[in-house]
Biopython code that builds the backbone (N, CA, C, O; Angstrom):
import numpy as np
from Bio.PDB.StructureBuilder import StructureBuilder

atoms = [
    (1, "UNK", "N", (0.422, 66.503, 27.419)),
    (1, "UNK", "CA", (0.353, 67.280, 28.633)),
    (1, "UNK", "C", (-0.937, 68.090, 28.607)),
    (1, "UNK", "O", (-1.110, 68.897, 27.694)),
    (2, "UNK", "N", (-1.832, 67.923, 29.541)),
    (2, "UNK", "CA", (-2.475, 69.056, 29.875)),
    (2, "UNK", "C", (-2.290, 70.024, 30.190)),
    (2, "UNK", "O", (-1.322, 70.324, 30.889)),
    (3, "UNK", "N", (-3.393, 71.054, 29.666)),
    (3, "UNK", "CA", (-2.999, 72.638, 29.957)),
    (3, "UNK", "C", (-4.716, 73.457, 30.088)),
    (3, "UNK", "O", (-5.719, 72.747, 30.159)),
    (4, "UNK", "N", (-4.781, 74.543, 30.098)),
    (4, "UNK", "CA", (-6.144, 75.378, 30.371)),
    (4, "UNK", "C", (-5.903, 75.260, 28.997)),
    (4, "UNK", "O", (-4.883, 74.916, 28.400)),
    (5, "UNK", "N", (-7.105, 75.633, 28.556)),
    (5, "UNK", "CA", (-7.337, 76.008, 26.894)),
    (5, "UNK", "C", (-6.652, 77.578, 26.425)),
    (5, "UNK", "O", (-6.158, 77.716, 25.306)),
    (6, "UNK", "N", (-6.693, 78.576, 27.309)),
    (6, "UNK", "CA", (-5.902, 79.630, 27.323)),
    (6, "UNK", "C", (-4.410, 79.738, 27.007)),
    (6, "UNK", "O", (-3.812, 80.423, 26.177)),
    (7, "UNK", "N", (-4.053, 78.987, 27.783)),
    (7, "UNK", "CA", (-2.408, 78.875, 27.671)),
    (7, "UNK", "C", (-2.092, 77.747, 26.361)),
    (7, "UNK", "O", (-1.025, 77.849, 25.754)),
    (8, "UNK", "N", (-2.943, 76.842, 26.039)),
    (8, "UNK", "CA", (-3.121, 75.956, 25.048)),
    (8, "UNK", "C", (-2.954, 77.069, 23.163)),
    (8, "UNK", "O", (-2.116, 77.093, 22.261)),
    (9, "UNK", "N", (-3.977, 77.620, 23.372)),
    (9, "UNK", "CA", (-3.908, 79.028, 22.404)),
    (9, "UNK", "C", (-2.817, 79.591, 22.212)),
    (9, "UNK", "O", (-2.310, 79.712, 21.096)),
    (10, "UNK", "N", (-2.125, 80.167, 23.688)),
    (10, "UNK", "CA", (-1.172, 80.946, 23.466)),
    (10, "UNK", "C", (0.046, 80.313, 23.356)),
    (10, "UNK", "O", (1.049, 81.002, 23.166)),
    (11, "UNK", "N", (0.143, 78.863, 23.463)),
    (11, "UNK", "CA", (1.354, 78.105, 22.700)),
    (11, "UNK", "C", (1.601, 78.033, 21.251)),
    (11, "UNK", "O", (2.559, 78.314, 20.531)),
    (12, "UNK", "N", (-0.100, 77.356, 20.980)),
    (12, "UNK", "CA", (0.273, 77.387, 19.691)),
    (12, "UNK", "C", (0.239, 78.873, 19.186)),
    (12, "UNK", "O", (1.164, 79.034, 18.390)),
    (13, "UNK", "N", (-0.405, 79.872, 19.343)),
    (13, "UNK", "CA", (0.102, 80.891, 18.298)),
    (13, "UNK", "C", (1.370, 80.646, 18.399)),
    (13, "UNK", "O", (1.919, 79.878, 17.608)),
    (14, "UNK", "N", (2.112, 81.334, 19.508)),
    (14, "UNK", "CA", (3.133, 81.295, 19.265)),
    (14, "UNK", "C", (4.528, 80.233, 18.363)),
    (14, "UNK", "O", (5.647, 80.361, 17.865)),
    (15, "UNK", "N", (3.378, 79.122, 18.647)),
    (15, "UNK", "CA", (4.317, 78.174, 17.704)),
    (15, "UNK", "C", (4.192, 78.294, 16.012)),
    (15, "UNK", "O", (4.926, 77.853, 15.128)),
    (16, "UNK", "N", (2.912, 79.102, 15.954)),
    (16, "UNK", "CA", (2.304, 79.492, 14.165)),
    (16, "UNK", "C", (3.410, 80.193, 14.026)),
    (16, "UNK", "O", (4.301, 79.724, 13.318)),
    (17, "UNK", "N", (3.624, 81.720, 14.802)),
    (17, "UNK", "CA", (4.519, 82.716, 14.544)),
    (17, "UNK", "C", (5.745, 82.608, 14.141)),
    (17, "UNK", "O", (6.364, 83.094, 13.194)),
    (18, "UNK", "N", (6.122, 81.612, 15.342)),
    (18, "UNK", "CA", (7.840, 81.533, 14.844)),
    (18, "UNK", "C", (7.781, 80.531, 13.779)),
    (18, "UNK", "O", (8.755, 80.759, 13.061)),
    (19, "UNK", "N", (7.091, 79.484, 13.296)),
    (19, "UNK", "CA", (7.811, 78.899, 12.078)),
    (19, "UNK", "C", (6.685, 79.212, 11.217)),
    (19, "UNK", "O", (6.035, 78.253, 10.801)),
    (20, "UNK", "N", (6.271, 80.619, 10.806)),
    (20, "UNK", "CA", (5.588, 81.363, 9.731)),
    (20, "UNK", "C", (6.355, 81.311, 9.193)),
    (20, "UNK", "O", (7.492, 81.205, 9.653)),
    (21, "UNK", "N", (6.006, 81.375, 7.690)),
    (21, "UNK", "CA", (6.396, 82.509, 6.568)),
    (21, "UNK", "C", (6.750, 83.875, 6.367)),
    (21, "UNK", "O", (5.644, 84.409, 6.287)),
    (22, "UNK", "N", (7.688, 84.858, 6.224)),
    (22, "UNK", "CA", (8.138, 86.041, 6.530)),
    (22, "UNK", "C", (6.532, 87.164, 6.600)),
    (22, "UNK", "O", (6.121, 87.861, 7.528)),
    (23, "UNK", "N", (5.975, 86.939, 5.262)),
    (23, "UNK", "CA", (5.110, 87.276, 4.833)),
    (23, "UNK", "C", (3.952, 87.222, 6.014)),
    (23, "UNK", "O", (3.183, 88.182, 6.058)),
    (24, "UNK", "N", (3.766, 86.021, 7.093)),
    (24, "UNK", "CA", (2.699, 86.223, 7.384)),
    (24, "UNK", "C", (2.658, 85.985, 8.736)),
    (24, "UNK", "O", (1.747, 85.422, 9.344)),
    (25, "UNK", "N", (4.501, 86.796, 9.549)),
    (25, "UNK", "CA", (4.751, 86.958, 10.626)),
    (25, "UNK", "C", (3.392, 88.445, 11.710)),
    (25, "UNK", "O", (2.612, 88.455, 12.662)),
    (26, "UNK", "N", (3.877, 89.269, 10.789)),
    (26, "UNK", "CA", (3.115, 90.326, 11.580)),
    (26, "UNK", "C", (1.929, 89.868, 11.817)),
    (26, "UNK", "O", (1.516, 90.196, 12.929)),
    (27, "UNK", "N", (1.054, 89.086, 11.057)),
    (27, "UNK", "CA", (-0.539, 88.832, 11.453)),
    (27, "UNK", "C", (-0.211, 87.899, 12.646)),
    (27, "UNK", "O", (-0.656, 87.949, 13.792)),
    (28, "UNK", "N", (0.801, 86.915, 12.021)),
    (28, "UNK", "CA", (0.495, 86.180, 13.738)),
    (28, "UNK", "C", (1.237, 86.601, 14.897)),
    (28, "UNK", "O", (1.220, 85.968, 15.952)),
    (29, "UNK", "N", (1.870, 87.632, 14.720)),
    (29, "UNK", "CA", (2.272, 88.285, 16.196)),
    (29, "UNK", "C", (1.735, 88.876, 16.590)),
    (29, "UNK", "O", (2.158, 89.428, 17.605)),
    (30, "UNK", "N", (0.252, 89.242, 16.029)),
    (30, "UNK", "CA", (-0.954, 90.468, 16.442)),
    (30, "UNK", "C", (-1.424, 89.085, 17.044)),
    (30, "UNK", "O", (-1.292, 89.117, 18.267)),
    (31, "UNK", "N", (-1.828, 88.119, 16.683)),
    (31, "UNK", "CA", (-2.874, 87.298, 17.265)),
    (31, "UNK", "C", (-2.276, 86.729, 18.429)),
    (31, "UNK", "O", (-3.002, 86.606, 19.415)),
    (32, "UNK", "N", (-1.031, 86.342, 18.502)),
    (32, "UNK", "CA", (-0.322, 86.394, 20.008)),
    (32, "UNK", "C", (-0.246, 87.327, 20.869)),
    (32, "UNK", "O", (-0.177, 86.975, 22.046)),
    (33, "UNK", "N", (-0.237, 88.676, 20.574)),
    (33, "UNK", "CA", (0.048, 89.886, 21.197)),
    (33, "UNK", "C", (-1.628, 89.776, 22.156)),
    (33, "UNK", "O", (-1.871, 89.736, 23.362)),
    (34, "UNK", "N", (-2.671, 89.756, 20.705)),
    (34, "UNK", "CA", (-3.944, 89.661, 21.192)),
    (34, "UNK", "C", (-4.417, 88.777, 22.630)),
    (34, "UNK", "O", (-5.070, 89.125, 23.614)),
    (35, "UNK", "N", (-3.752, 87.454, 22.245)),
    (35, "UNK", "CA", (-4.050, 86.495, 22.895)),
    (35, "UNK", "C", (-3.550, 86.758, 24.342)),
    (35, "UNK", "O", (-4.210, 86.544, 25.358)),
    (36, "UNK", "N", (-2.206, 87.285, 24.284)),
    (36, "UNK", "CA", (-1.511, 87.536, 25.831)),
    (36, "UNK", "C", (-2.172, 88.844, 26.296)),
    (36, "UNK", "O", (-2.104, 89.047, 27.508)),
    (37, "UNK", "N", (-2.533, 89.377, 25.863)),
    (37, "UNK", "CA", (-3.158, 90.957, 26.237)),
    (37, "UNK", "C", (-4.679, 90.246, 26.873)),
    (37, "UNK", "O", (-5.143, 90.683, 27.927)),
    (38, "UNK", "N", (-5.270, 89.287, 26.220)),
    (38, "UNK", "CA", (-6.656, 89.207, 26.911)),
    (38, "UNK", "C", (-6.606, 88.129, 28.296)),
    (38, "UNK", "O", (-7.662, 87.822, 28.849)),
    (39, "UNK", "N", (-5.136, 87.541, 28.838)),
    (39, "UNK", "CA", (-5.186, 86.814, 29.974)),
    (39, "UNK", "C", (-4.864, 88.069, 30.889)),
    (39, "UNK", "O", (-5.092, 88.050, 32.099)),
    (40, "UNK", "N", (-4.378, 89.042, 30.305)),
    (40, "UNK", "CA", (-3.661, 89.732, 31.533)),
    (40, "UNK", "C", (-4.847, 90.821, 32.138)),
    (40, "UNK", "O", (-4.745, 91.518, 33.147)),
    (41, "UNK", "N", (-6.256, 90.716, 30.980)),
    (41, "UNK", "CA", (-7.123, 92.080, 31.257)),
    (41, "UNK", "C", (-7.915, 91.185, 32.407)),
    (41, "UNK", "O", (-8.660, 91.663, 33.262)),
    (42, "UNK", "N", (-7.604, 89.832, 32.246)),
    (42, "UNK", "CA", (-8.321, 89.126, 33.183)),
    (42, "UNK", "C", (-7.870, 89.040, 34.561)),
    (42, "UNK", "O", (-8.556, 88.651, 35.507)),
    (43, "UNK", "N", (-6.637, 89.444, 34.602)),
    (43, "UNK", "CA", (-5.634, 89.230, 35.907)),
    (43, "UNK", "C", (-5.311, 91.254, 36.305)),
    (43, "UNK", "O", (-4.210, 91.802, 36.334)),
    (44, "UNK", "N", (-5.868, 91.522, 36.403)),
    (44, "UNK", "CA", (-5.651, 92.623, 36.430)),
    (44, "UNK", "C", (-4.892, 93.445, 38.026)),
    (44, "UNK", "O", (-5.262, 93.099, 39.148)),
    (45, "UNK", "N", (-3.986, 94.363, 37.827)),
    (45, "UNK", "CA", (-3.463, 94.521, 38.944)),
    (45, "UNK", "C", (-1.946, 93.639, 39.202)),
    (45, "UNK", "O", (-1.159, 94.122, 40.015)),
    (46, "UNK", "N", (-1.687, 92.723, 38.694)),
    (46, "UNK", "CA", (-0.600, 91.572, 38.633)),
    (46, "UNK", "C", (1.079, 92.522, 38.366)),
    (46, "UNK", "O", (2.216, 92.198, 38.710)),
    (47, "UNK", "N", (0.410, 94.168, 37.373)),
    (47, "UNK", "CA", (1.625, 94.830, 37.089)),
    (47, "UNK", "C", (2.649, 94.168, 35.810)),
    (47, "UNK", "O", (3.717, 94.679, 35.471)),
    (48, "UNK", "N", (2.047, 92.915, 35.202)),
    (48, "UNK", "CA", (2.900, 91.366, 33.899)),
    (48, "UNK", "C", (2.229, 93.159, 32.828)),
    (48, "UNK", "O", (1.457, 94.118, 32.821)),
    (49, "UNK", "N", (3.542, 92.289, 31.997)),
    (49, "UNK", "CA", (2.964, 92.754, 30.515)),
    (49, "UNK", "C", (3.008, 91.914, 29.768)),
    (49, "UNK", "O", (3.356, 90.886, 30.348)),
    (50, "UNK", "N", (2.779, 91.707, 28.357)),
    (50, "UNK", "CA", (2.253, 90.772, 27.779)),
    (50, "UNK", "C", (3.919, 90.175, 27.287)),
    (50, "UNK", "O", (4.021, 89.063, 26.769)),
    (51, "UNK", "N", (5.130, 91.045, 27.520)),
    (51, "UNK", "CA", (6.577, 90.598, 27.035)),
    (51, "UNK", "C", (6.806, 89.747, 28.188)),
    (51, "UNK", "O", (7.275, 88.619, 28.036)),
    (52, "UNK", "N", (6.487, 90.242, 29.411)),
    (52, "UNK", "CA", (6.965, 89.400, 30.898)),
    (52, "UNK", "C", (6.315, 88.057, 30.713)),
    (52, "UNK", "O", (6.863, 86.955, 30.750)),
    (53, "UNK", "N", (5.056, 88.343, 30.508)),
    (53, "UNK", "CA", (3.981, 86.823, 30.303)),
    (53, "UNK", "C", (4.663, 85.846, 29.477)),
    (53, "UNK", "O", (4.791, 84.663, 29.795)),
    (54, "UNK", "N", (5.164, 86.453, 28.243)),
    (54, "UNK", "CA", (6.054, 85.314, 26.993)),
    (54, "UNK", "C", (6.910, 84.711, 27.697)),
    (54, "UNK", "O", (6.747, 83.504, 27.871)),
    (55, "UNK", "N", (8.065, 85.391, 28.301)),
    (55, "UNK", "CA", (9.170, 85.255, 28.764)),
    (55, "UNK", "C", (8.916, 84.265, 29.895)),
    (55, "UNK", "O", (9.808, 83.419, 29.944)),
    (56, "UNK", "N", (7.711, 84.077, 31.068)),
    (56, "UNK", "CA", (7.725, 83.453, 31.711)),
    (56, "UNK", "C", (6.979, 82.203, 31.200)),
    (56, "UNK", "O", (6.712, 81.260, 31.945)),
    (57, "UNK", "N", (6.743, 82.233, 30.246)),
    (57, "UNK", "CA", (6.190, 80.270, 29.558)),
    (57, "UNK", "C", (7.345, 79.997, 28.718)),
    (57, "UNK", "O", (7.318, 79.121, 27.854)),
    (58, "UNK", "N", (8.726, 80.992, 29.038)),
    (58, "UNK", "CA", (9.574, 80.051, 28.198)),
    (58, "UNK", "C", (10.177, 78.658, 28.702)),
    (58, "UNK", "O", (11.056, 77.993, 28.153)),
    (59, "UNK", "N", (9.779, 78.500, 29.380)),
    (59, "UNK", "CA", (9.983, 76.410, 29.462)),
    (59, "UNK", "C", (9.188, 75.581, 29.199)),
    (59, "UNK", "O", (9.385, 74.478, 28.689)),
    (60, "UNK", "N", (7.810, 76.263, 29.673)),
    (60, "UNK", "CA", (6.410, 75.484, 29.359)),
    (60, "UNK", "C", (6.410, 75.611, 27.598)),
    (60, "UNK", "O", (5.468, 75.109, 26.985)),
    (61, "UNK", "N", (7.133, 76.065, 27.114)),
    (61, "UNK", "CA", (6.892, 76.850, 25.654)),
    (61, "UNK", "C", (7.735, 75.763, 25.041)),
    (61, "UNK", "O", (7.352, 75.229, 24.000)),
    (62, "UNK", "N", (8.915, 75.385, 25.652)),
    (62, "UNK", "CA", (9.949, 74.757, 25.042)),
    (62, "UNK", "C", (9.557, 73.244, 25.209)),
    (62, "UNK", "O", (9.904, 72.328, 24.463)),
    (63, "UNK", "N", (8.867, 73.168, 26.188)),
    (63, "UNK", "CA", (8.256, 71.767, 26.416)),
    (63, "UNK", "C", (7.313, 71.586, 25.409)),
    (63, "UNK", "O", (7.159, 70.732, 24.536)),
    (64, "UNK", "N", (6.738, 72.560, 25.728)),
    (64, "UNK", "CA", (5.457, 72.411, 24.440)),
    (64, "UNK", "C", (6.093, 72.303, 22.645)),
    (64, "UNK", "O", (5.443, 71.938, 21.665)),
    (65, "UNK", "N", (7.150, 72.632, 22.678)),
    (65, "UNK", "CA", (7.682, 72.876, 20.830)),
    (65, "UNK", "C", (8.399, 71.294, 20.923)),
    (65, "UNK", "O", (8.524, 70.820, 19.793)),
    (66, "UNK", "N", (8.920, 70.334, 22.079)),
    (66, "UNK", "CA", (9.763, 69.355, 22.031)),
    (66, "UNK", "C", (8.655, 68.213, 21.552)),
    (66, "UNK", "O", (8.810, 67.219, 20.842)),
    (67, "UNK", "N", (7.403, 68.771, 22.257)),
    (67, "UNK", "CA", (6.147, 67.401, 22.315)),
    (67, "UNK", "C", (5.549, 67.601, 20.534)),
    (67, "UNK", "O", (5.055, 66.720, 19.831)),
    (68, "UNK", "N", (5.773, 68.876, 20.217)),
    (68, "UNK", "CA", (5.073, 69.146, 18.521)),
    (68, "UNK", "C", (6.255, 68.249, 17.667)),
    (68, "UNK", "O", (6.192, 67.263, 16.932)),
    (69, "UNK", "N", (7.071, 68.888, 18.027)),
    (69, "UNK", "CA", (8.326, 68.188, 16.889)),
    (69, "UNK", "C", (8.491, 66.553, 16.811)),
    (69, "UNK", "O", (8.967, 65.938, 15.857)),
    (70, "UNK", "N", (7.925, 65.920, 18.187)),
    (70, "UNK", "CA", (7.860, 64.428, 18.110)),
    (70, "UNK", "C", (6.776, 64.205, 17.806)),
    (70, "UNK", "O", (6.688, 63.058, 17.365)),
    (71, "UNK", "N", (5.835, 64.743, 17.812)),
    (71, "UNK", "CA", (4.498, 64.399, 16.746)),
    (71, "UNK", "C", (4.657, 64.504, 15.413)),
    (71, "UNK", "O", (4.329, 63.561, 14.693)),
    (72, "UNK", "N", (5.215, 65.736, 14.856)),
    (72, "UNK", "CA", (5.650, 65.821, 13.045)),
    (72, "UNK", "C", (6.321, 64.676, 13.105)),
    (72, "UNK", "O", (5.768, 63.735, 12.536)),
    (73, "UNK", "N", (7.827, 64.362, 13.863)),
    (73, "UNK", "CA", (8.440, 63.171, 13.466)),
    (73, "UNK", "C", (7.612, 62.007, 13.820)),
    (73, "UNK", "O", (8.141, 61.150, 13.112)),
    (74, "UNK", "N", (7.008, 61.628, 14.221)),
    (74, "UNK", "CA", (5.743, 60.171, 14.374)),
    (74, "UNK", "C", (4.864, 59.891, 13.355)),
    (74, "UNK", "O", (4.363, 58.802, 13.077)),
    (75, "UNK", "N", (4.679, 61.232, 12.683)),
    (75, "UNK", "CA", (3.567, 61.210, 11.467)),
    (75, "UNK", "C", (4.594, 61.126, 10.274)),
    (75, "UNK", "O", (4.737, 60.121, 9.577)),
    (76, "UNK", "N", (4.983, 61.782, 10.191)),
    (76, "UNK", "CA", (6.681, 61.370, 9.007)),
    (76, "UNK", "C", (6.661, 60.000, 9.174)),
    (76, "UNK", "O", (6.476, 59.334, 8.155)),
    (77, "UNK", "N", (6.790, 59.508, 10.078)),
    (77, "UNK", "CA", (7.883, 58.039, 9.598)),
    (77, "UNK", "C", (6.074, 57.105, 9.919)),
    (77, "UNK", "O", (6.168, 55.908, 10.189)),
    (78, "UNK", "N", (5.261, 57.446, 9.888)),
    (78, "UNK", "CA", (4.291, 56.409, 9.978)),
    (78, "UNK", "C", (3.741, 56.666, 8.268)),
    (78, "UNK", "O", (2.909, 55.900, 7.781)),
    (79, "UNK", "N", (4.459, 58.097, 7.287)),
    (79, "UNK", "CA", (3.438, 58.280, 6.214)),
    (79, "UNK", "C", (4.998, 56.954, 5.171)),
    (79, "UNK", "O", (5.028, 56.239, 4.169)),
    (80, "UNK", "N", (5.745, 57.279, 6.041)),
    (80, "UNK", "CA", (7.137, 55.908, 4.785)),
    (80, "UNK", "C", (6.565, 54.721, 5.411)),
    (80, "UNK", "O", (6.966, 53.602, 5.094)),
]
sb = StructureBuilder()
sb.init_structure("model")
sb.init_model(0)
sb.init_chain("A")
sb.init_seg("    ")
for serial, (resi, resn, name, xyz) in enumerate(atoms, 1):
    if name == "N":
        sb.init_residue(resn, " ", resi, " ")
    sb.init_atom(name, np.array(xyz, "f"), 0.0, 1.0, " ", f" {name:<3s}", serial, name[0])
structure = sb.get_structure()
């Protein structure tokens, strides 16, 4: 699927974050936090915060984690 390179970023952080390591959650929730904070300085006036912004790519988000997980499984069964 195509996407802007923006929203491309802010998938995958978010996809780094949630299946981080405990250890090395907080850095990547700064770099998501970062990432959603610099679309919104661009949209300015809109009244979004960067929690509303998450919340509204949660389908595009879920689409996006269904298309990763059939890529790990494609590369799995092409490395047997």
């Amino acid at each position: 699927m195509s996407r802007c390179p923006k929203l491309e970023a802010i998938l995958e952080a978010k996809y780094r974050f949630e299946n981080a390591a405990p250890g090395d959650q907080a850095r990547l929730r700064s770099e998501l936090e970062t990432l959603l904070n610099e679309v919104l300085a661009e949209r300015t006036g809109t009244g979004m915060t960067s929690r509303r912004l998450e919340d509204s790519l949660r389908d595009v988000y879920r689409e996006f984690t269904r298309a990763k997980r059939r890529e790990e499984r494609a590369k799995l069964s092409r490395i047997r």
